[in-house]
C-alpha positions in Angstrom: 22.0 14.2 -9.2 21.3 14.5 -13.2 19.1 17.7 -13.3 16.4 18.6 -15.6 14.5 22.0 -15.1 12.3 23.7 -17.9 13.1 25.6 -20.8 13.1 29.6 -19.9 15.1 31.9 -22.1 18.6 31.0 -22.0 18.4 29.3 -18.8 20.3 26.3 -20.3 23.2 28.6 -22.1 23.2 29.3 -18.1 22.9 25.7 -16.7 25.2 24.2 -18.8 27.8 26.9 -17.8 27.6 26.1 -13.9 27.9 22.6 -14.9 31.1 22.7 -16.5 32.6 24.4 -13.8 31.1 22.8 -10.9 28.3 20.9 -11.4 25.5 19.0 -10.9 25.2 17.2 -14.5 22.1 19.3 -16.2 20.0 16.4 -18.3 18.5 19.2 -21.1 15.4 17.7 -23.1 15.8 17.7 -26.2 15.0 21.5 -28.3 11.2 21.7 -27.8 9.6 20.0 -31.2 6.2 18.8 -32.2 6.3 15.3 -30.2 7.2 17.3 -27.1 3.6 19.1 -27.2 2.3 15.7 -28.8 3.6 14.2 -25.6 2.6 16.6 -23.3 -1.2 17.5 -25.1 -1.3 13.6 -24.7 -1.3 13.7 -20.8 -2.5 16.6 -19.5 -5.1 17.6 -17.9 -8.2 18.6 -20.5 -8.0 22.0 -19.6 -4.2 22.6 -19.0 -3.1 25.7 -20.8 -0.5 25.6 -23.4 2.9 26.3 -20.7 1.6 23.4 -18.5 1.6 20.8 -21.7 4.7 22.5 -23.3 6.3 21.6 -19.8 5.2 18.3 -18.8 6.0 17.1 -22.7 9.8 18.9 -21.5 10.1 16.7 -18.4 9.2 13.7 -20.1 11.5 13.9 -22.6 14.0 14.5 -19.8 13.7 12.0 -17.9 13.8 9.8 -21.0 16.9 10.8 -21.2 18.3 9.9 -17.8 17.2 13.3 -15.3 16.4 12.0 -11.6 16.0 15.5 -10.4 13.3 18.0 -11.6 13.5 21.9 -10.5 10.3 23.5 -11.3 9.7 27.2 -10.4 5.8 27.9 -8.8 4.0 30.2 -7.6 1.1 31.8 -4.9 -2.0 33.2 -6.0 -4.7 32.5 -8.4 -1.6 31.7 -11.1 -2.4 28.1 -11.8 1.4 27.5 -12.0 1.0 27.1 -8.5 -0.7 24.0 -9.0 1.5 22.4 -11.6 3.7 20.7 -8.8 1.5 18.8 -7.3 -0.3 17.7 -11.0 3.0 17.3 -12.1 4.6 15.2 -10.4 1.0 12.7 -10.3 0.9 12.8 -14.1 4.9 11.8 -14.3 4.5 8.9 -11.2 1.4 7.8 -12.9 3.6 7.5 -16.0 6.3 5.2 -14.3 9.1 7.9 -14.1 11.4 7.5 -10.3 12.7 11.3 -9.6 13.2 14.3 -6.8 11.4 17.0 -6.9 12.6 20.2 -5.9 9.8 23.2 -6.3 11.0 27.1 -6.1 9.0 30.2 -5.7 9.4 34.0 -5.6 9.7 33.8 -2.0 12.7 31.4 -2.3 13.6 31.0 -5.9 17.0 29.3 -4.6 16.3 27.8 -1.5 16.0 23.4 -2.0 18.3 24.0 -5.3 21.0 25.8 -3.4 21.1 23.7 -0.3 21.3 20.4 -2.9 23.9 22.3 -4.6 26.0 22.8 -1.6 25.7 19.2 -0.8 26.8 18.6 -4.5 29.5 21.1 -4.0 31.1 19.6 -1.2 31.0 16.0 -2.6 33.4 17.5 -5.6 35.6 19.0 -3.6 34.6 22.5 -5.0 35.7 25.5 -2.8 33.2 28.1 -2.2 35.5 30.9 -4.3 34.9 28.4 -7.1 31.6 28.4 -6.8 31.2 32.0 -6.6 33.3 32.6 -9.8 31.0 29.8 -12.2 28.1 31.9 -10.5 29.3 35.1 -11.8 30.5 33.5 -15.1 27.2 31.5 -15.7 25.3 35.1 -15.1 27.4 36.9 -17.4 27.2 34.5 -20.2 23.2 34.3 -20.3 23.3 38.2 -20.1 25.2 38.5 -23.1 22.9 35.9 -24.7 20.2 38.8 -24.0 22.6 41.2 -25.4 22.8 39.2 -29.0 19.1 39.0 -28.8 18.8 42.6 -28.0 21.1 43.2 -31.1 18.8 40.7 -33.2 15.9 42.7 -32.7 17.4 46.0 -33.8 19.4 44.5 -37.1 16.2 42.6 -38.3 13.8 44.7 -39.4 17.2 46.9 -41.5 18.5 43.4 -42.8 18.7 43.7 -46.8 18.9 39.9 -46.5 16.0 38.4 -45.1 17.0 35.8 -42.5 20.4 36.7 -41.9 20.2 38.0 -38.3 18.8 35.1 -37.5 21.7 33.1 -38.6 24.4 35.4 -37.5 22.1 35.4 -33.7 22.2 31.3 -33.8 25.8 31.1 -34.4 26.4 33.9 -31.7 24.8 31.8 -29.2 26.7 28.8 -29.7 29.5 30.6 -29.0 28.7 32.2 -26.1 27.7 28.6 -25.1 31.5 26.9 -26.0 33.1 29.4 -24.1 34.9 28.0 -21.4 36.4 31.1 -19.6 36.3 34.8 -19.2 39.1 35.5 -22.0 36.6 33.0 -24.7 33.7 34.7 -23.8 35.1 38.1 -23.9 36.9 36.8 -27.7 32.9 35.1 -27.8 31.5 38.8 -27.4 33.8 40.7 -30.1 33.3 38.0 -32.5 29.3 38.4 -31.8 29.7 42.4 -32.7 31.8 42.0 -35.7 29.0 39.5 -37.3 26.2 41.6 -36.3 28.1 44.9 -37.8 28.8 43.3 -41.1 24.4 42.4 -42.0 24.1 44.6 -45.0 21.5 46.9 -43.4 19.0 49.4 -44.9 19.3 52.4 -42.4 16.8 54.7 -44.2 14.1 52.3 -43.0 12.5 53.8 -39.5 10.9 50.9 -38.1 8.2 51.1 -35.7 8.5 50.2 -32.2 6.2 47.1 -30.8 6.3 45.6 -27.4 5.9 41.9 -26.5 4.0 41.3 -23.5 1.7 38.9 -21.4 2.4 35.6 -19.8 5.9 34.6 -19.3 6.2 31.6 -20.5 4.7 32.4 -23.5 6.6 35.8 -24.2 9.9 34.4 -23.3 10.0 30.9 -25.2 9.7 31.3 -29.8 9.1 27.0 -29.7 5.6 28.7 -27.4 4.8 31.9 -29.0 5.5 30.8 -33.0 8.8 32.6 -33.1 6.4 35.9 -33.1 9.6 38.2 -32.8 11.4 36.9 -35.5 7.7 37.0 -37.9 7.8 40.8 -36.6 11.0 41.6 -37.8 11.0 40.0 -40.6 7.4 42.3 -41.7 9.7 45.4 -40.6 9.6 45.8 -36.7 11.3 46.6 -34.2 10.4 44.2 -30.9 11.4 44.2 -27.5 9.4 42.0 -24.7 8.8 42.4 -20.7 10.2 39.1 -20.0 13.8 37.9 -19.7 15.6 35.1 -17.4 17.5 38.0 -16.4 14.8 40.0 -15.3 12.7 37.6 -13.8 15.5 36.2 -11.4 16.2 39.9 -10.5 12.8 40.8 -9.5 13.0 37.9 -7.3 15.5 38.2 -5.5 14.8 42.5 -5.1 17.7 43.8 -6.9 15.4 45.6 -9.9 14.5 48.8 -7.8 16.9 51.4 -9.6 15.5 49.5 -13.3 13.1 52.1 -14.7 11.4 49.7 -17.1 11.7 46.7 -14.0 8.6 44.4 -13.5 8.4 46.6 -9.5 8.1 49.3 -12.0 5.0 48.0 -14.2 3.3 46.7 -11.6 3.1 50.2 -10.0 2.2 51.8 -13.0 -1.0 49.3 -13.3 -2.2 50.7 -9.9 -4.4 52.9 -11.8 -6.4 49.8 -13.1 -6.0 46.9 -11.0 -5.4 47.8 -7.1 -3.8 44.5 -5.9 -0.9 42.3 -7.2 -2.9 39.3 -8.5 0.4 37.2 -9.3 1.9 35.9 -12.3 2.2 38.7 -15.0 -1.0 40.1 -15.5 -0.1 43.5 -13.5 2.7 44.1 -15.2 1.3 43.5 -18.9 -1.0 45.7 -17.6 2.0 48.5 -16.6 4.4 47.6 -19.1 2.6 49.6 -22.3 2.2 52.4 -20.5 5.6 52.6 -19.1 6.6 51.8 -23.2 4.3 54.3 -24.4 6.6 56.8 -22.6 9.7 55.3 -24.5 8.3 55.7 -28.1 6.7 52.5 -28.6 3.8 52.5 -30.8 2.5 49.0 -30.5 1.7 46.4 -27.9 0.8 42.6 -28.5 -0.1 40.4 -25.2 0.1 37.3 -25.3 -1.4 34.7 -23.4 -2.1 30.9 -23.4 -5.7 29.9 -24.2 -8.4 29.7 -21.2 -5.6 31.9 -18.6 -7.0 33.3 -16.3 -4.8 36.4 -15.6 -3.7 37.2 -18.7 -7.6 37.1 -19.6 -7.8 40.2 -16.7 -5.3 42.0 -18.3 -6.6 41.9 -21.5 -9.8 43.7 -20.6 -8.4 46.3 -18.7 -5.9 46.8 -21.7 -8.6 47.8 -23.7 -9.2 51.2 -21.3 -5.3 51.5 -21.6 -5.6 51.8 -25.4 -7.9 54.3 -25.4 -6.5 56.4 -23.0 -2.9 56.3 -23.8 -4.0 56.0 -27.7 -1.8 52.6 -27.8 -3.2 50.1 -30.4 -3.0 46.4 -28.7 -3.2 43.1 -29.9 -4.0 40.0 -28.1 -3.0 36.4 -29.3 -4.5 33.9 -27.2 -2.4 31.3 -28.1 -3.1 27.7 -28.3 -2.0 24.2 -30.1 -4.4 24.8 -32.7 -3.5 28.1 -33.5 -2.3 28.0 -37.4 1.1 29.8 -38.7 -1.3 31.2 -41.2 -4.0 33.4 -38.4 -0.4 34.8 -37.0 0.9 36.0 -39.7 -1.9 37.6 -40.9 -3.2 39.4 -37.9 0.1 40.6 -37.6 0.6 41.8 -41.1 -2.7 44.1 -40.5 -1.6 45.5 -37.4 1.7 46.2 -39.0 -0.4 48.1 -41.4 -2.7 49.8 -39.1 0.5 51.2 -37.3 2.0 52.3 -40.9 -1.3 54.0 -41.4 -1.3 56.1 -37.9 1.9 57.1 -38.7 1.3 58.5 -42.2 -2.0 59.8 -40.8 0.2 62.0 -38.0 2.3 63.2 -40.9 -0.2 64.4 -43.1 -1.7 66.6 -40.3 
């Protein structure tokens, strides 16, 4: 089995760790460029939003390069991820590819993959202690990818030189990456610190606080969003988002309920707005800013892919949360023609406008 699934976070750092140890082979396409939306733009649907097109032109690339096994995660509900299995897997038959298919949701986000894996397992002679200990070392390498991250967004709105956080967070990942055992990723992890605590920082700056939100795809992924965190930082912010591969596999699989900031969490604080769960994110963008609000933040953006559905729910409700939790919000509706040029200059004024509450609070 050569695997392929698509890109989500740090899911690969992950992947690639479980296949070192015990396998299957993980066929990664290539780092998400122009041709893969050219490819995937090309044979889509019409009206496919921007995750569907960013994902089919993944698979084909994949399978290109030798996958005959594609895990794809769905969902239930009005999502119309839910649909991309079936549309999928037509569009890629259609183009003359041969694979498997194995499709996971919420209410089994392991289920065909681990009983394939157990097969795998088995064939390699790989005892199930084995595969317990590449389990717990795969999940502790992708979180200390978040933790880089989370050390990214703090150091690069300080940095004195502009794009050095980035740099010293790319080279951090590849080395959690190499790491082929506890005692290199731990050696991986100091020498992560020691990079981070030498950026030349300006620590009089007091950057304000903006939270990422909206679909997940779209939050989780820069090749989706235009590297929006890093434009952020880089104007003097300080970002965090909702989504994480972390976070997401923890919600499903219910071990988020002590989390005070969880995805359980937002969705219960949305209550207010939006009585039932109507699937994919849109709840929880919806709880998420308030919860935030509570923690300091002073800014939300929501993203979402153009012509979604959800996300397009959420955004009118998150007008009433504005207002009554005085939380300015900016929506991005995100799509292949989007220029670099409308980002950075929406976000440039809502920097401003959150410089400008700020001085207005101090001058009362």
């Amino acid at each position: 089995m050569k695997l392929t699934v698509p890109y989500l976070g740090h899911i690969d750092i992950f992947l690639n760790a479980m296949a070192r140890k015990i396998g299957p082979e993980f066929v990664f396409p290539p780092k998400t460029s122009s041709r893969t939306l050219l490819l995937g733009t090309k044979y889509s649907p019409e009206s496919a939003c921007l995750p569907f097109k960013f994902i089919l032109g993944n698979f084909i690339e994949a399978l290109e390069k030798g996958a005959d096994t594609i895990a794809m995660i769905t969902d239930h509900g009005p999502c119309r991820v839910g649909m991309y299995d079936v549309v999928m897997q037509q569009i890629l038959k259609d183009l003359g590819f041969q694979f498997d298919w194995i499709a996971m949701d919420d209410t089994r986000i392991l289920g065909d993959y681990l009983l394939r894996f157990n097969r795998e397992r088995k064939k390699r002679g790989v005892s199930l202690w084995e595969s317990l200990q590449a389990i717990r070392f795969s999940w502790k390498k992708v979180k200390l990818s978040e933790s880089v991250e989370r050390m990214a967004q703090k150091a690069r709105p300080l940095e004195v030189k502009r794009g050095e956080t980035t740099r010293v967070l790319t080279d951090s990942l590849r080395w959690i990456d190499e790491a082929s055992n506890f005692r290199e990723l731990s050696q991986a992890h100091q020498q992560c610190l020691e990079k981070f605590n030498r950026i030349e920082k300006d620590d009089t700056q007091n950057p304000p606080k903006v939270l990422i939100t909206g679909e997940g795809y779209m939050v989780i992924n820069p090749h989706a969003n235009q590297d929006i965190e890093r434009r952020l930082g880089e104007m003097g912010v300080e970002v965090t988002r909702t989504v994480w591969f972390t976070t997401q596999i923890t919600h499903a699989l219910h071990l988020d309920l002590f989390n005070p900031k969880s995805k359980r969490k937002a969705i219960k604080a949305s209550e207010p707005y939006l009585k039932h769960n109507l699937g994919g994110e849109c709840n929880a963008s919806i709880g998420y800013p308030i919860l935030f609000k509570k923690e300091g933040y002073e800014g939300v953006i929501q993203l979402l892919p153009f012509g979604c559905m959800l996300e397009a729910v959420a955004k009118n409700i998150l007008v009433k949360v504005s207002r009554e939790y005085d939380l300015p919000i900016l929506t991005f509706s995100l799509s292949e023609n989007l220029s670099e040029t409308m980002i950075d200059t929406r976000l440039g004024a809502f920097v401003d406008l959150l410089q400008q509450r700020r001085g207005r609070k101090r001058n009362r």
